[in-house]
N, C-alpha and C positions, 0 to 999 in steps of 0.2 A: 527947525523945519524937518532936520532928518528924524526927527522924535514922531512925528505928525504921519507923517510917511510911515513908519514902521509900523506904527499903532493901528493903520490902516492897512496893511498890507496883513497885518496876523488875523483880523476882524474880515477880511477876503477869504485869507486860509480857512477859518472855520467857516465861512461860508459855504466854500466850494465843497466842502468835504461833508458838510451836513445834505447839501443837495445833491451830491453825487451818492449818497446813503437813502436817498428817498425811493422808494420802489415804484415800478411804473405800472402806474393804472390808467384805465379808460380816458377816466373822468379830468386825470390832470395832464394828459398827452394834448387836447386840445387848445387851455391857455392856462399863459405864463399865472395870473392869478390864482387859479386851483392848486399849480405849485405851490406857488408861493405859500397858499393855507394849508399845507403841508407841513410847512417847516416850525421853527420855535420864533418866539415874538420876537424874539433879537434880532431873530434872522430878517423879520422881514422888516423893523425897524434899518437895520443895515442897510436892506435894498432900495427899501424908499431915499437911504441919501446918498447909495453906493449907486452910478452911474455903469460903471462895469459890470459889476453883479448883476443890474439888471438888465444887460444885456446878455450876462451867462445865461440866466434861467430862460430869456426867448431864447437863445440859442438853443439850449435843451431840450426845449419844447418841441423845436421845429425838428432837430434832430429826431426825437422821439416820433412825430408825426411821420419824417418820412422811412426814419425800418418799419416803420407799425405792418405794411404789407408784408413785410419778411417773414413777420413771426407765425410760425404754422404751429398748430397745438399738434402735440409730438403724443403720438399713438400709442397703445398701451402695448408692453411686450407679453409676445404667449408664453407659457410654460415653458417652451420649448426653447426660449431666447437663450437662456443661462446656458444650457447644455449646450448648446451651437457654440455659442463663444466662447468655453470655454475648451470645446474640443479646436475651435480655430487657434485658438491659442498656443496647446501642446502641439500642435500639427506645426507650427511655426517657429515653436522654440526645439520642436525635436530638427525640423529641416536647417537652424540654425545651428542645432551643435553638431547635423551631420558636416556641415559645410566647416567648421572647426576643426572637428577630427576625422574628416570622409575617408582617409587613406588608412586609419588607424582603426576604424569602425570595419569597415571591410573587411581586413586583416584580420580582427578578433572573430569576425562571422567565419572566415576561412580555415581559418587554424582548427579546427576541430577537422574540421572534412579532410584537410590535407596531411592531419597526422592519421586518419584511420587511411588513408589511398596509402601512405607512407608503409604502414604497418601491414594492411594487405599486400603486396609489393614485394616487402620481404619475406613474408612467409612463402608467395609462389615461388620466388628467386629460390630460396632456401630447399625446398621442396624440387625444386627441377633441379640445383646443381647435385643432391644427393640424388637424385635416379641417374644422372649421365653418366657420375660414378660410378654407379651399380654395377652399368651397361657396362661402362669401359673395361670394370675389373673384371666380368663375367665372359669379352670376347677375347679377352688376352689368353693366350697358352700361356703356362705355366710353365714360368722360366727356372729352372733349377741352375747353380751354382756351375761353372763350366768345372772341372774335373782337371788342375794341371799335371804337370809329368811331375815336377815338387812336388809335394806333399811339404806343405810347411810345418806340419805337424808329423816329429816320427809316432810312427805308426808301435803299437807297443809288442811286442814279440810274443810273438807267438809257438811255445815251446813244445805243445802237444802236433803240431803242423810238422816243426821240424823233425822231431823225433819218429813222427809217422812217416818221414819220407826217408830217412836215412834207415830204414828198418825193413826194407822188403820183404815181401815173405815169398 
């Protein structure tokens, strides 16, 4: 019995698979028949003694009867289509890798500008701290050495000095 069964259950299988392979046109949307002369003569031997089967192909019929209103014939693209979508596209994958890297992307955009403000920056620093110099050393007087009553260094003799003062004339 389970022999019977299976031999009928595989004999459904390619059933179902040959008529779910059948393309939908006009003429067989309306009855299960025109399907059916669709199919291969097995098939339709099958269904004449397959009660289920022939209840698939009305079912598919009628399904097919009623999306038939769905189907709207899909408009030709202009020239212009491709270019649109595919600038939709990188428009979409660039605001997805900004969303990725947003903090890191910035950053890279920055770094230029903030190492030239950097380097502008130091040059005026640099440039003002040598003029206040200038200034400072130019208002200072000029501090000489004070003069003590030591002399840490003797002083070397001077023997034309002495000799001119012990020598009167």
């Amino acid at each position: 019995m389970s022999n019977g069964l299976e031999m009928k259950n595989s004999e459904c299988r390619r059933f179902l698979e040959e008529m779910e392979g059948l393309p939908a046109s006009e003429e067989r949307e309306g009855r299960a028949e025109a399907t059916l002369g669709g199919m291969s003569s097995e098939a339709r031997r099958h269904a004449a003694e397959c009660a289920d089967c022939r209840e698939a192909v009305e079912e598919l019929v009628e399904t097919r009867k009623t999306l038939s209103p769905m189907s709207v014939p899909v408009a030709e693209a202009g020239p212009w289509f491709a270019t649109r979508v595919m600038a939709a596209i990188r428009a979409r994958e660039n605001e997805l890798e900004e969303r990725r890297n947003g903090v890191w992307v910035g950053i890279r955009r920055l770094a230029p500008r903030l190492v030239a403000l950097c380097a502008l920056v130091l040059v005026l620093g640099t440039t003002w701290a040598v003029q206040l110099r200038k200034a400072d050393v130019a208002t200072q007087p000029e501090m000489r050495p004070a003069e003590s009553v030591f002399e840490s260094v003797p002083a070397p003799l001077n023997d034309d000095v002495m000799v001119g003062a012990g020598e009167r004339p």
